[in-house]
N, C-alpha and C positions, 0 to 999 in steps of 0.2 A: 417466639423463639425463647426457651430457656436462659435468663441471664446469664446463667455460666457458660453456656455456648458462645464460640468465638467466629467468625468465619473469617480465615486468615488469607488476607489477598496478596499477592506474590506481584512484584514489580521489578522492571530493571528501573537503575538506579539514576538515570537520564533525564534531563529536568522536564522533557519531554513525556516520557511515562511515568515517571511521578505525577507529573499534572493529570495525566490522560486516568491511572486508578485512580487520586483524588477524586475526579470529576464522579469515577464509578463507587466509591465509595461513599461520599457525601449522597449519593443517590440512594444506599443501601442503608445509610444509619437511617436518612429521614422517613424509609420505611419501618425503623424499628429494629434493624440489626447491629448485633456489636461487632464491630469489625477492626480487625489488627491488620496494618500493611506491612508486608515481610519484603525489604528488598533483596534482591537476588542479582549478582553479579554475571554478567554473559561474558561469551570469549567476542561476542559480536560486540560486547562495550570495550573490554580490557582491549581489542586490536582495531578498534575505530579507526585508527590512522593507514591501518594496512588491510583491511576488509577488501576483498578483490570483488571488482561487480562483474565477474562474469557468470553465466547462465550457469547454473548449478550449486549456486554458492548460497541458495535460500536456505533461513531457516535458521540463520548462525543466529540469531536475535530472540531466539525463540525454545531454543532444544534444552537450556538451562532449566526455565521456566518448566517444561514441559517434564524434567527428571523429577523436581522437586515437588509436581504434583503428584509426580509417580509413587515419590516417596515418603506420601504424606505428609512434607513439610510444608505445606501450602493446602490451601483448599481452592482456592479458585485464582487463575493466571489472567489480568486483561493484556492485550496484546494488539496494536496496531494490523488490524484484518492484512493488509495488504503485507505483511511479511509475514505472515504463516501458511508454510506450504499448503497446497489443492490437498496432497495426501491427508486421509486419516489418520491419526497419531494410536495404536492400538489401547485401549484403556480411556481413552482422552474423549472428550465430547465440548461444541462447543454451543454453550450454555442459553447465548442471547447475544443479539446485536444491537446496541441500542441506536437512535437516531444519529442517523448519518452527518458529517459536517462538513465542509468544502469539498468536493471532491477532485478540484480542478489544482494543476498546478498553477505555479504563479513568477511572475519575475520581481527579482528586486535589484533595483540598479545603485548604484554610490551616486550617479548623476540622475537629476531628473530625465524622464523617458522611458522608452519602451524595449522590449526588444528589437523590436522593428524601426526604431530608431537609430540605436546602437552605430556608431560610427565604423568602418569597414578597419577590421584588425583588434577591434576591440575583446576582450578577454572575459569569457562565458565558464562557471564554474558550476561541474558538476560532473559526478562520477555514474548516474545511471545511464546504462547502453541505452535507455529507449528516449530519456533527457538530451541524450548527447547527437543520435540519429533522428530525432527533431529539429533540434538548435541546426544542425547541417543544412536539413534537407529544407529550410526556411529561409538560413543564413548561412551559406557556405563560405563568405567571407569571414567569419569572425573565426577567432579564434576558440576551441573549449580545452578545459584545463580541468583533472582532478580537483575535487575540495573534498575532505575529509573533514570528520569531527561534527559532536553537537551544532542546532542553528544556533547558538548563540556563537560558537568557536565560527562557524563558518560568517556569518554581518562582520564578525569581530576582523577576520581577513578581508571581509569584502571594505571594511571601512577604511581598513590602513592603508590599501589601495594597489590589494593581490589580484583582486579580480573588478571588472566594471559592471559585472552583473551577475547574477547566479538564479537559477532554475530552484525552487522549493515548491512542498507542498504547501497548500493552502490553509488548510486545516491545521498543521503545526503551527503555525505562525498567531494564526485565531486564537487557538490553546493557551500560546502562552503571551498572549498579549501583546501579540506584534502587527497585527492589522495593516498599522499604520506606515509599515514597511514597506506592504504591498504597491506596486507602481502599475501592473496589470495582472489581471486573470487570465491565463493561457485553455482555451477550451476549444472541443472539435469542433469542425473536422481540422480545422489547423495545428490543433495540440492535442493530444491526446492522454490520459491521466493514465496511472497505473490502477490495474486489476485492485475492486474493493478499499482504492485511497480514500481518507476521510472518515473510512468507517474505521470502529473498535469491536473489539468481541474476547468474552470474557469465556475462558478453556476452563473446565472442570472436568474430576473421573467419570466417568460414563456412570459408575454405579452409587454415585455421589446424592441421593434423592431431595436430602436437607439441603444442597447447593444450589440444586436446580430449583427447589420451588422457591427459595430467594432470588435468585436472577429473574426467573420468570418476568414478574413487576418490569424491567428494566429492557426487556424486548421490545424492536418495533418493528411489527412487522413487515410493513413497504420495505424497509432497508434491510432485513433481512432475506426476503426476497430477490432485491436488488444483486445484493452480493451473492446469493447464491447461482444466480441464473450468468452474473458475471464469473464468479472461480467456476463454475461449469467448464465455459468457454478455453479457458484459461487451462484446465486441466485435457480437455480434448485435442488440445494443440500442444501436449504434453510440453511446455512452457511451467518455468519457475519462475516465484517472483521478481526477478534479474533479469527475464529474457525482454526482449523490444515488441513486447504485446501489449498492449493499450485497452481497454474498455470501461464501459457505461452503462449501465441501464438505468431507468427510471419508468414511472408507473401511468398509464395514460389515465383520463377520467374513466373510463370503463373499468380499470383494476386490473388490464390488461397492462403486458410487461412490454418493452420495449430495449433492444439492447443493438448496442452500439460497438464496432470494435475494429481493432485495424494491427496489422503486422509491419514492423521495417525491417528493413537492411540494407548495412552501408555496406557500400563497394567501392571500386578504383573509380567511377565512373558519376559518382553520385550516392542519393540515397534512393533506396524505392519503398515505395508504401501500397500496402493494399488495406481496403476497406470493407466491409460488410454492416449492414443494417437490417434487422428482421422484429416484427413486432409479434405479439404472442397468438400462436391460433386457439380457438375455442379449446379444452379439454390438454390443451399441451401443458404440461405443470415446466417452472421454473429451469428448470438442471437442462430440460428437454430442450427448450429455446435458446441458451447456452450453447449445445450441443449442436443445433440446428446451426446458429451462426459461426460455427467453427468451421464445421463441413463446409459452409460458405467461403470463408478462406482458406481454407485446403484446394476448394477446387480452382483459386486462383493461383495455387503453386505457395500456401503458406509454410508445409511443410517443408519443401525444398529451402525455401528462406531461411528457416530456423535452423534446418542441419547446415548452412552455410554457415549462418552467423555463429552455431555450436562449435565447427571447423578453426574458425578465427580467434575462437576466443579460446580456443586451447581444452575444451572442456565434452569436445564430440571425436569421434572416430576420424580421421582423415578420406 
């Protein structure tokens, strides 16, 4: 790469993706590129405190990012996979996914313990529909509550003693050096993680050629398969990053894909959950077995679920 060449990587300004381009940047000098980090302010940061989580609301984290590559102020956007819409962004391409990290939520309590611990009445915080219609349908006794803000803003509440526990990803916490917070890993079939958690994946312009064969280096494949066979699924069940859909894949010894995946919705009555499991047939490429396992929960009535829980949350047709 020509010295005077720059490749300018675009961040929100969250201690969280700060860390997270770091991580991809330091990836990219030690191959030999100069690289400048541009932060970029989102309305998903400036209204952290009033981001609404209902279905339809994806993408507020990400459409900033997404302008400023449009308009060449940026060359390449990393972005936490799991909040960038299934859709194609027109112009946009995503570049590389590099190895995956946690993909499991996790609990962290102010007391030692579990969730399954948790004393009955106790105060569970967290704002995602498909966190909160787990915490239920596990522990209907307990209380769940809104939390807002960075994970630092949120320990910060959990420690003054707002909440006795909160719901987080796992991978955030690793990022930024909080490990040690963790009290359990929440995984299926009991818990179920959101669509492509733990991974990252760095946007560039589709016609961007100098971008892409820098990122190249920084792909890995298994995980970008992984995710893709998952936003497949994800996209078939015409679900946003918001809606209470869950899945998984991972790669068996044969290279063969395996993918994991489940719908909820709460009601007067409870929570219900369906499930599906499908591993990859000979000659089926990735998106295909995605797609395969969707059809799988549609024929258990997931689509009806989702226009209910679309109904509820204000954000579907009545």
């Amino acid at each position: 790469m020509p010295e005077a060449v720059v490749l300018r990587v675009g961040t929100r300004g969250s201690q969280l993706a700060r860390t997270q381009t770091a991580w991809v940047v330091g990836r990219l000098e030690a191959l030999g590129a100069r690289v400048e980090t541009v932060p970029i302010t989102t309305r998903g940061d400036e209204g952290s405190a009033t981001v609404s989580p209902r279905i339809g609301g994806d993408g507020v984290f990400v459409r900033e990012l997404e302008a400023a590559l449009l308009e060449q102020r940026i060359d390449a956007a990393v972005h936490s996979l799991k909040d960038l819409p299934t859709a194609d962004s027109p112009g946009l391409t995503l570049a590389c996914v590099p190895v995956r990290a946690m993909p499991w939520d996790v609990f962290v309590g102010r007391a030692p313990g579990t969730l399954a611990t948790l004393p009955a009445g106790a105060v569970i915080g967290t704002s995602s529909i498909r966190r909160v219609s787990q915490v239920r349908l596990h522990r209907p006794d307990l209380r769940v509550l809104p939390v807002r803000g960075n994970v630092d803003t949120r320990l910060r509440l959990l420690d003054e003693g707002r909440y006795d526990g909160l719901i987080l990803a796992g991978a955030g916490l690793e990022r930024l050096g909080l490990s040690h917070r963790i009290q359990a890993v929440l995984r299926p079939d009991a818990f179920w993680p959101a669509v492509a958690q733990g991974a990252l994946v760095v946007q560039i312009r589709a016609d961007d050629q100098r971008a892409s064969r820098l990122l190249e280096p920084l792909d890995h494949p298994l995980t970008h398969r992984a995710v893709l066979a998952e936003r497949s699924c994800l996209a078939s069940l015409a679900g946003g990053c918001l809606a209470p859909i869950g899945a998984v894949a991972s790669a068996r010894r044969t290279g063969r894909m395996l993918v994991r995946a489940c719908v909820l919705e709460e009601h007067a009555a409870g929570v219900s959950r369906i499930t599906a499991t499908a591993l990859q047939e000979q000659e089926e490429d990735d998106a295909a077995l995605g797609r395969r396992v969707a059809a799988m929960l549609v024929s258990q009535g997931a689509d009806a679920m989702l226009q209910r829980v679309r109904v509820r949350s204000g954000t579907g047709p009545p």
